[in-house]
VEXDREN-2710 file (C-alpha; in Angstrom, 1 decimal):
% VEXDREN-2710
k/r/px/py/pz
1/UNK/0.0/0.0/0.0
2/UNK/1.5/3.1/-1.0
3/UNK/-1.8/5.9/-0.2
4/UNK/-0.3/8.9/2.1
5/UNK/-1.7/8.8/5.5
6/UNK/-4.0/11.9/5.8
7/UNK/-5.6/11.2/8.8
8/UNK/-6.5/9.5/11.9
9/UNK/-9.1/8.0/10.3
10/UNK/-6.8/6.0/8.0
11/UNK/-4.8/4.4/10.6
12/UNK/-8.2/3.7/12.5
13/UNK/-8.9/1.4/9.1
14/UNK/-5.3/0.1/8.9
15/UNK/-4.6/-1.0/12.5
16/UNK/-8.4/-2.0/13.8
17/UNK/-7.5/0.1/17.0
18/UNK/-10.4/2.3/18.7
19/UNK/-10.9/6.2/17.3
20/UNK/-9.1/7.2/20.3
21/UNK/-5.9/4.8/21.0
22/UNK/-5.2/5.8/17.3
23/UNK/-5.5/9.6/17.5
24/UNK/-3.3/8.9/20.1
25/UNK/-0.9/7.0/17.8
26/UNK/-1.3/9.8/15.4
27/UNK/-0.5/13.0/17.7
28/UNK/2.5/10.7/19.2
29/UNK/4.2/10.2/15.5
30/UNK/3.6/14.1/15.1
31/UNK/5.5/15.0/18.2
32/UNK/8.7/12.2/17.2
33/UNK/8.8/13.5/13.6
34/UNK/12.0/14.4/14.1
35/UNK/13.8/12.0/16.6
36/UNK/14.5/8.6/16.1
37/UNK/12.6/5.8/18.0
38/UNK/11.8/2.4/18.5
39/UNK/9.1/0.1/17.5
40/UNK/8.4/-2.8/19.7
41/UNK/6.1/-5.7/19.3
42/UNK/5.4/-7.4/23.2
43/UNK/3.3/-10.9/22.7
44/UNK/2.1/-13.4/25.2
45/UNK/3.8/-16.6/24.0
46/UNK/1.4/-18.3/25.7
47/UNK/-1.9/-16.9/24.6
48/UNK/-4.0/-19.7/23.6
49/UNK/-3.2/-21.7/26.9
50/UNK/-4.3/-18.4/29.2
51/UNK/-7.5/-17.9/26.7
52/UNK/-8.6/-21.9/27.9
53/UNK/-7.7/-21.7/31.9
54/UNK/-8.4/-18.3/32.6
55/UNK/-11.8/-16.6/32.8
56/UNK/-12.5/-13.8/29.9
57/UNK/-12.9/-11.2/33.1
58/UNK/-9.2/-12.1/34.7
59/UNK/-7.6/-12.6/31.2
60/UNK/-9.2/-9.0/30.1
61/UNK/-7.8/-7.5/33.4
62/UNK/-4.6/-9.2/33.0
63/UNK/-4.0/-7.4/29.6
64/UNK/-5.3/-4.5/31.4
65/UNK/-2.6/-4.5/33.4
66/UNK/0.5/-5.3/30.8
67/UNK/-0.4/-2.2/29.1
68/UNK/-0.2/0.3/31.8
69/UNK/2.9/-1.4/33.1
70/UNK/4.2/-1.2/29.7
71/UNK/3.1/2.5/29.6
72/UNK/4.9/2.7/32.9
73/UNK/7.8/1.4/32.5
74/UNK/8.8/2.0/29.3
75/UNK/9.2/5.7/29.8
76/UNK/6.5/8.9/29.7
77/UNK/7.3/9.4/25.7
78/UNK/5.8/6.5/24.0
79/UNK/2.3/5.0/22.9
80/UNK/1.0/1.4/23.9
81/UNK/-1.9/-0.1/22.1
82/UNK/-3.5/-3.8/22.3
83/UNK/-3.1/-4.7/18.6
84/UNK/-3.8/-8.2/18.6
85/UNK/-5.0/-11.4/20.5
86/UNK/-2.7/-11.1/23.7
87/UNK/-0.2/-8.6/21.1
88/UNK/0.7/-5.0/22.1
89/UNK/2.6/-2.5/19.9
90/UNK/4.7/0.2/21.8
91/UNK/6.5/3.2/20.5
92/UNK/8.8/4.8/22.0
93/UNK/10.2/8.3/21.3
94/UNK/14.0/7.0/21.8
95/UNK/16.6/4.7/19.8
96/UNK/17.4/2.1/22.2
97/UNK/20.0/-0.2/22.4
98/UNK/20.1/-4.1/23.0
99/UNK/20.9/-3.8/26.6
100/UNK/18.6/-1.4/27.4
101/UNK/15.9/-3.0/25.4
102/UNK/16.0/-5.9/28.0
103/UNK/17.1/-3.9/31.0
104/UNK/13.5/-1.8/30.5
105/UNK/11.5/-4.9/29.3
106/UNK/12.6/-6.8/32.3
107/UNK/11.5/-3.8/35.3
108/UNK/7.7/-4.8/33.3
109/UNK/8.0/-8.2/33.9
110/UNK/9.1/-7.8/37.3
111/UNK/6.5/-5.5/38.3
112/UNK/3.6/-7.6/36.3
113/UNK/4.5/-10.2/38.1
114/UNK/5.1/-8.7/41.4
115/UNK/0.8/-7.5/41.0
116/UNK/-0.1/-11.0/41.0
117/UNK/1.4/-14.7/41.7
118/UNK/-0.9/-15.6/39.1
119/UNK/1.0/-13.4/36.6
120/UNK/3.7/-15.9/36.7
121/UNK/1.6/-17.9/34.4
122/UNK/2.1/-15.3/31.8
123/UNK/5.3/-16.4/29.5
124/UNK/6.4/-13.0/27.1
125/UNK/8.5/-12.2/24.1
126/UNK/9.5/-9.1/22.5
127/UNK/10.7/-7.4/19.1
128/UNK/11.9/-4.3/18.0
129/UNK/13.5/-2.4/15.7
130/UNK/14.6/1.3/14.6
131/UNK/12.0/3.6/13.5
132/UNK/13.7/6.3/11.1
133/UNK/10.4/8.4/9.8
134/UNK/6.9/7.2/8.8
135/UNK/5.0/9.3/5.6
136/UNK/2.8/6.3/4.5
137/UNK/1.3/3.6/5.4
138/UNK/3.6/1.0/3.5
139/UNK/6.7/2.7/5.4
140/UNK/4.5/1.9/8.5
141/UNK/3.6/-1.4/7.8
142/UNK/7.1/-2.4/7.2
143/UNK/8.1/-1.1/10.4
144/UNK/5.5/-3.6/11.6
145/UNK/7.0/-6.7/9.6
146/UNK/10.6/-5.7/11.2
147/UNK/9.2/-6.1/14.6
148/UNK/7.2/-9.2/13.8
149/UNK/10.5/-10.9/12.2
150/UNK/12.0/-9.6/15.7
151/UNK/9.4/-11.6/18.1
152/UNK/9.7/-14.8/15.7
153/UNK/14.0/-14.4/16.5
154/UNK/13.2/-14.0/19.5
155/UNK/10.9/-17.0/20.3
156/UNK/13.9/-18.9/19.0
157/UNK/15.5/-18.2/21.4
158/UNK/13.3/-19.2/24.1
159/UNK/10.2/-17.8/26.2
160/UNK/11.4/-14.9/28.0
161/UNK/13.6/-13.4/25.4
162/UNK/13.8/-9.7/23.5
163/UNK/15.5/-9.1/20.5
164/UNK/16.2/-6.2/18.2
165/UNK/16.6/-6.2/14.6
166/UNK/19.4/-3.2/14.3
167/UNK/20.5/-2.6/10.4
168/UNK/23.1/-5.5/10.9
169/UNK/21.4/-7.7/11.9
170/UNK/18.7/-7.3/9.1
171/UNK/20.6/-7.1/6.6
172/UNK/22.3/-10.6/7.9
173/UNK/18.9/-12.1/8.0
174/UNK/18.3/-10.9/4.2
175/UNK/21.3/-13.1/3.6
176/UNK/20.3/-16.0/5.3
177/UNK/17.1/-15.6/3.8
178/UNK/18.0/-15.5/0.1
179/UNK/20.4/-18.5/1.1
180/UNK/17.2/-20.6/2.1
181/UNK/15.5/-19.6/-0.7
182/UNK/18.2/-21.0/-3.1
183/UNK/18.5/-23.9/-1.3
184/UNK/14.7/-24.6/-1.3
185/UNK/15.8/-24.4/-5.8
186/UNK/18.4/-26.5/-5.3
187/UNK/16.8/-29.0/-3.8
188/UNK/13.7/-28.8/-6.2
189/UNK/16.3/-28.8/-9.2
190/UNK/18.5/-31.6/-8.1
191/UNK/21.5/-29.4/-8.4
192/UNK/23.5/-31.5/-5.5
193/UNK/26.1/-33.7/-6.4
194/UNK/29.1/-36.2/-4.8
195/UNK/32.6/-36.2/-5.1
196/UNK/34.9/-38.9/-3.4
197/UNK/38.0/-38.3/-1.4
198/UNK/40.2/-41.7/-1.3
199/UNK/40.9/-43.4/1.8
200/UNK/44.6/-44.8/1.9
201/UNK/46.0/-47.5/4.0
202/UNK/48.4/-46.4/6.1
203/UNK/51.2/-49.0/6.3
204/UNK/50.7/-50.2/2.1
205/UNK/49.8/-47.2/0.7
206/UNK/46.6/-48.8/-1.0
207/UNK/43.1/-46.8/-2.4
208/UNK/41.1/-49.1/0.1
209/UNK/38.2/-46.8/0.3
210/UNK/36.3/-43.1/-0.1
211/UNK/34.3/-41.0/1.5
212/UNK/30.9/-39.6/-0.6
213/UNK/30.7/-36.1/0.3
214/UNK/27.9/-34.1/-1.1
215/UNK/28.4/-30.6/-3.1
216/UNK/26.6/-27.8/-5.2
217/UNK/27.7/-25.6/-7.3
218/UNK/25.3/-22.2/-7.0
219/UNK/24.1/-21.4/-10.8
220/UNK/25.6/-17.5/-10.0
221/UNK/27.6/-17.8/-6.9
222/UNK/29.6/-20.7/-7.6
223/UNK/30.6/-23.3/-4.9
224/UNK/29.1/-23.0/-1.9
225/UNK/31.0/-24.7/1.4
226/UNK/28.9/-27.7/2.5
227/UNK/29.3/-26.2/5.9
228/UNK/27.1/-23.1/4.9
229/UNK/24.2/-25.0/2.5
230/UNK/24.1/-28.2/5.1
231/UNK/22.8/-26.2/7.6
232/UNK/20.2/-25.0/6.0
233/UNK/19.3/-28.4/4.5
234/UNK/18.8/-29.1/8.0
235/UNK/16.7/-26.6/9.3
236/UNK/14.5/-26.8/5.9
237/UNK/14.1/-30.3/7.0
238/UNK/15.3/-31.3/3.2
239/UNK/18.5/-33.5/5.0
240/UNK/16.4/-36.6/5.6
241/UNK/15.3/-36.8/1.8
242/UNK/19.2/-36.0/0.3
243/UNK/20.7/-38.1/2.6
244/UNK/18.3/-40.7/0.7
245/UNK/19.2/-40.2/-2.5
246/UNK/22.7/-39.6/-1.2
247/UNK/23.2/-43.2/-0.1
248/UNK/21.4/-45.1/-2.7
249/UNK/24.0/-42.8/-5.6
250/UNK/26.9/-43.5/-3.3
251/UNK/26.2/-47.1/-3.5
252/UNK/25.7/-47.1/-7.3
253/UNK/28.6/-45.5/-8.0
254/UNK/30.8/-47.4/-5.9
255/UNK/29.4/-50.6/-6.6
256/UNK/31.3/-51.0/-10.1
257/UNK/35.0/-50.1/-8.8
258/UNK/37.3/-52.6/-7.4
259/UNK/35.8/-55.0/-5.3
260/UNK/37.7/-54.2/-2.3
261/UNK/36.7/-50.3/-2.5
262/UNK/34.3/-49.4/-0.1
263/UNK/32.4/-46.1/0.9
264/UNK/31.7/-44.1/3.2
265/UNK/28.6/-42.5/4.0
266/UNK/27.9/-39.7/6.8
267/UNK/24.7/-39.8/8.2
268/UNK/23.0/-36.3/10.0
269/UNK/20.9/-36.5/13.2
270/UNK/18.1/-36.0/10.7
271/UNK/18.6/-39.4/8.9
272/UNK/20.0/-41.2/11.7
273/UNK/16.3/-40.9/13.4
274/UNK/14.5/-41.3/10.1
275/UNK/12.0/-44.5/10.8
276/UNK/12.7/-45.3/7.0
277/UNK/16.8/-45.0/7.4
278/UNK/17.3/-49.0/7.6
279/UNK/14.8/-49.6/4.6
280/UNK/16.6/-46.8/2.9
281/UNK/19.9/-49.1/3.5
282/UNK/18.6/-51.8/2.5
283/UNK/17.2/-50.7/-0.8
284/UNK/20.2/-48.9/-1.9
285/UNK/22.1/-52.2/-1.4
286/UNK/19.3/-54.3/-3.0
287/UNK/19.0/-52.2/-6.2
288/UNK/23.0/-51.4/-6.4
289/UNK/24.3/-55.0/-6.0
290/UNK/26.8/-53.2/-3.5
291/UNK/28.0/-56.0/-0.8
292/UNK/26.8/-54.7/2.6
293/UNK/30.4/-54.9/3.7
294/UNK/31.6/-52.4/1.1
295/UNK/29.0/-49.6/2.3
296/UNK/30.4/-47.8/5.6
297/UNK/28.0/-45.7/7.9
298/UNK/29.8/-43.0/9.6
299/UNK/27.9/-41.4/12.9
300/UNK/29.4/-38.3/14.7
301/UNK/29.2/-37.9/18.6
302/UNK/26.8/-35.2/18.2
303/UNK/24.2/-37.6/16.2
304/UNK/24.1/-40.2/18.8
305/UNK/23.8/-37.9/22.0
306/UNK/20.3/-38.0/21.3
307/UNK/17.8/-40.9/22.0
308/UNK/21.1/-43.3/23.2
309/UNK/19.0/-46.7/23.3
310/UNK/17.2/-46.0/20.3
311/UNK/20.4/-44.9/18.6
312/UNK/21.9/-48.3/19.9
313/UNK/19.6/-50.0/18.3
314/UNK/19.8/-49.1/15.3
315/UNK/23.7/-49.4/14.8
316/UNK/23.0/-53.2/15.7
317/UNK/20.6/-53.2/13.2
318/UNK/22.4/-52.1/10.6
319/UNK/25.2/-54.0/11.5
320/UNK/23.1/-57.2/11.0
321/UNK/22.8/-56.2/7.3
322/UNK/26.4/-56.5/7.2
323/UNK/27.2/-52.9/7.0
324/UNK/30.5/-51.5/8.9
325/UNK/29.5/-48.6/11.1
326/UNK/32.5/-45.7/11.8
327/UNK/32.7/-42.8/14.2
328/UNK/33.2/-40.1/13.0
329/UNK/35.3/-36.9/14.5
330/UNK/36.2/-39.0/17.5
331/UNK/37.7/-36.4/20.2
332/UNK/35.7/-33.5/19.4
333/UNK/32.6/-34.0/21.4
334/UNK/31.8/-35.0/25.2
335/UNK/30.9/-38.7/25.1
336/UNK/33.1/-40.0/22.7
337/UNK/34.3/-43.1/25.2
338/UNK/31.2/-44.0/26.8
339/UNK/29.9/-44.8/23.4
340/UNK/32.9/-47.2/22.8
341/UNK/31.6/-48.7/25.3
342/UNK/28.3/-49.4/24.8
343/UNK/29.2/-50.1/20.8
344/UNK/31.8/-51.9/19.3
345/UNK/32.7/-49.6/16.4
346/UNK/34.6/-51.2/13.2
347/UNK/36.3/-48.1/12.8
348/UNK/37.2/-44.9/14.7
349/UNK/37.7/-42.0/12.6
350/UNK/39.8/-39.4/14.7
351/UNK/39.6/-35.4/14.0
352/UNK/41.6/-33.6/11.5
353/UNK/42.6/-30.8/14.1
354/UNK/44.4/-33.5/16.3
355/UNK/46.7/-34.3/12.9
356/UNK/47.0/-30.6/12.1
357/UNK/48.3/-30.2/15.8
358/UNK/50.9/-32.5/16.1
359/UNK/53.9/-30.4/14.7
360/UNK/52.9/-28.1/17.5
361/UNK/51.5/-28.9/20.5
362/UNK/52.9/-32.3/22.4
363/UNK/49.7/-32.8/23.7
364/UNK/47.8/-33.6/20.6
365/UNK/50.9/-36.2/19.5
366/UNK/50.0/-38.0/23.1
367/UNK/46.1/-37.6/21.9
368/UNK/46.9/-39.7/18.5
369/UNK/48.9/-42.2/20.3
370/UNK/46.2/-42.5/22.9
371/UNK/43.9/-43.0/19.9
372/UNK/45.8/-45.7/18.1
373/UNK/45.9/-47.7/21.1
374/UNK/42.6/-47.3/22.3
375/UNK/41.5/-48.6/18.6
376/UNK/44.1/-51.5/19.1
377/UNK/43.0/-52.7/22.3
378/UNK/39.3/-52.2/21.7
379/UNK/39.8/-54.4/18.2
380/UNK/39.0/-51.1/16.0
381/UNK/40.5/-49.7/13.1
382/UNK/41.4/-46.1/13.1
383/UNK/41.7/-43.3/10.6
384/UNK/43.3/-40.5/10.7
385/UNK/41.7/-37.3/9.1
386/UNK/43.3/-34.1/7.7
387/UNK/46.6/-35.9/6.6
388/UNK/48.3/-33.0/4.5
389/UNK/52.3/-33.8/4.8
390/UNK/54.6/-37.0/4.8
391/UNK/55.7/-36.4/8.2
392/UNK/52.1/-36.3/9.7
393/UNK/51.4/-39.7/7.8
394/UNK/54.7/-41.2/9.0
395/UNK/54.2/-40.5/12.4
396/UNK/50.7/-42.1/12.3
397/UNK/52.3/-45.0/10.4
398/UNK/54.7/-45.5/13.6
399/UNK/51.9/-44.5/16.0
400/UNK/49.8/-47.7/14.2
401/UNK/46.9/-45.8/12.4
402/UNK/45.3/-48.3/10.0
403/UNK/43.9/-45.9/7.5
404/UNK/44.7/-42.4/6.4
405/UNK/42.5/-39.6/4.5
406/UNK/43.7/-35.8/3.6
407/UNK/44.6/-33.5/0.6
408/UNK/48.3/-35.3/1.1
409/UNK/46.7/-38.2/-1.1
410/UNK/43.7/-36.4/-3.3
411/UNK/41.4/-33.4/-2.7
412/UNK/37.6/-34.8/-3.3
413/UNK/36.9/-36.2/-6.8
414/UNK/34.4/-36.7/-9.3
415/UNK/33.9/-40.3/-9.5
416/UNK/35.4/-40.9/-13.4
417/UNK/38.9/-39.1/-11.9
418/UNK/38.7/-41.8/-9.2
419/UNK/38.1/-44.4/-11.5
420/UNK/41.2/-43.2/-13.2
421/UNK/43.4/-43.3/-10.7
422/UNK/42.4/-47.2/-9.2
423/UNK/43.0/-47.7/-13.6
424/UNK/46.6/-45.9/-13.1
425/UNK/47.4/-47.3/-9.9
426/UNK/49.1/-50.8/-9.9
427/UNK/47.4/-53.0/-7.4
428/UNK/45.7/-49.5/-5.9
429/UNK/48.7/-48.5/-4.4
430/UNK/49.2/-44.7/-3.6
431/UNK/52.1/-43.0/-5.1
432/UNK/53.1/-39.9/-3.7
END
């Protein structure tokens, strides 16, 4: 809407308010004109539940209440309106900053709650954001959007929380948001693919494996880091449905090298507690003529600290099938040897940041020996990660790592340069 606001009456139309709370509005804006302010949404999080176990009179005194504490509280030079079902608008005459914001919005709460113990029931959130000047009403109504995108950041963060959208921070969510929107193509388009970095045995030099790892390549941007676009795969709740596709084209691909090439598969929380993950195995398996012992599941720490027996369960499952089952960044989380013990593993898979360290620190070389043996003891192969120089994989080689992986032997690969190395290779043997 682009009409010039004329008059009360217009805003009257535009906001539902009463004739009188929106004069109100309307002398306020005419005595900020010319200061910056804030615009602040305040909504009871909890609305629907108060509406059911409340009385209308105690829930209509109640909102009562949270606007002339708001009014209050908030300073003499702003304007509080009910705008919605248990959602108040408030604007104030001043620019405020994060801390304030929550220093003022937390004397309200304190004192709405200090009228009544029943008050407590009452759970809040709050958004806001800079108001520069207001001509019409689609400059208004964006000011409104701002502060609704505010409240939905904020509930994010939890009950109880206030957050303001400053210029910054906006323009970071525009990012994000064109980022989820080209996912959301991406994903309709197909435009993900794998590449395969080769897994090496440590003591004879031999291509005995490779990791799928998936990519996309942005039609305008380019390559985009799978640590940006997985993410958002995630929260899209699009993981579930590539990891799919990503383990029956992983098995495909794979199954037509040498027979003693395997691969290895990642799985996200996502997948991991998909009902359909061990059909999804199964199939791929099925239809690929892969032998389950080529296919290699690899589970971080931070995918099993959820739902531990059913998690367990599941790794015996597949294991049944005849599938090996890795972990995956060993070291890096908080649980990592409780879970050795309530799983025997075929294959730890140590962090790349304990490699990268050893030149350095003495510490991490005592980590990779404590590693090795662990694996040894426990009847586990071990990999090391993030292998970039012939020292590093000499001093795993002495230290009794099984199997190495890093840009020291290849960089990820399209599958046909794969295939021509294993061609170029005499009896898959690395040369470096």
């Amino acid at each position: 809407m682009s009409t010039t606001l004329q008059s009360p009456l217009e805003m009257v139309a535009l906001l539902g308010l009463s004739t009188l709370s929106t004069q109100r509005l309307w002398n306020f804006l005419e005595d900020s004109q010319d200061h910056e302010s804030t615009l602040i949404k305040v909504c009871l999080s909890n609305i629907e539940e108060l509406s059911v176990f409340l009385s209308p009179l105690v829930l209509e005194k109640s909102l009562m209440d949270i606007q002339r504490d708001l009014e209050e509280h908030l300073g003499p030079q702003c304007w509080v309106a009910l705008v919605g079902k248990g959602e108040f608008l408030v604007w104030l005459s001043e620019k405020m900053d994060q801390s304030l914001f929550e220093d003022k919005m937390r004397i309200f709460l304190d004192s709405f709650r200090e009228r009544n113990p029943q008050n407590w029931a009452f759970s809040f959130n709050a958004g806001g954001c800079y108001v520069d000047e207001v001509e019409d009403a689609s400059e208004f109504f964006s000011y409104m959007a701002k502060t609704d995108l505010a409240v939905k950041k904020s509930k994010l963060q939890g009950p109880g929380r206030f957050f303001l959208l400053k210029q910054e921070v906006l323009q970071r969510l525009k990012k994000e948001w064109e980022m989820d929107n080209d996912v959301r193509r991406a994903f309709e388009e197909k435009q993900f693919f794998l590449v395969y970095q080769p897994l090496v045995e440590v003591e004879s030099r031999q291509l005995c494996g490779v990791e799928a790892l998936l990519r996309w390549n942005h039609p305008t941007k380019g390559a985009i880091p799978p640590d940006i676009f997985i993410p958002v795969l995630e929260r899209l709740g699009y993981m579930v449905e590539v990891g799919k596709w990503t383990i029956h084209q992983a098995c495909f691909d794979v199954a037509n090298l040498h027979p003693d090439i395997r691969v290895a598969i990642n799985l996200s929380a996502a997948q991991f507690q998909d009902p359909d993950l061990l059909l999804c195995v199964k199939e791929a398996l099925q239809n690929t003529t892969l032998a389950p012992s080529r296919l290699e599941i690899e589970i971080t720490e931070t995918t099993l600290m959820y739902h531990t027996e059913q998690s367990t369960q599941t790794l015996h499952q597949l294991r049944e099938m005849g599938v090996r089952i890795a972990m995956d960044d060993f070291g890096t989380g908080y649980s990592s040897l409780s879970y050795l013990q309530t799983f025997k593993f075929d294959k730890i898979k140590m962090d790349r940041t304990f490699v990268q360290g050893m030149a350095a620190s003495k510490g991490s070389v005592a980590i990779v020996q404590a590693v090795a043996q662990l694996a040894d003891k426990l009847g586990m192969q071990v990999l090391a990660e993030g292998v970039e120089t012939q020292e590093q994989l000499e001093q795993l080689r002495k230290d009794g790592f099984n199997e190495a992986q890093g840009y020291l032997f290849s960089k990820p690969l399209p599958l046909k340069q794969v295939e021509d190395i294993l061609q170029a290779c005499l009896n898959r043997v690395w040369i470096l």
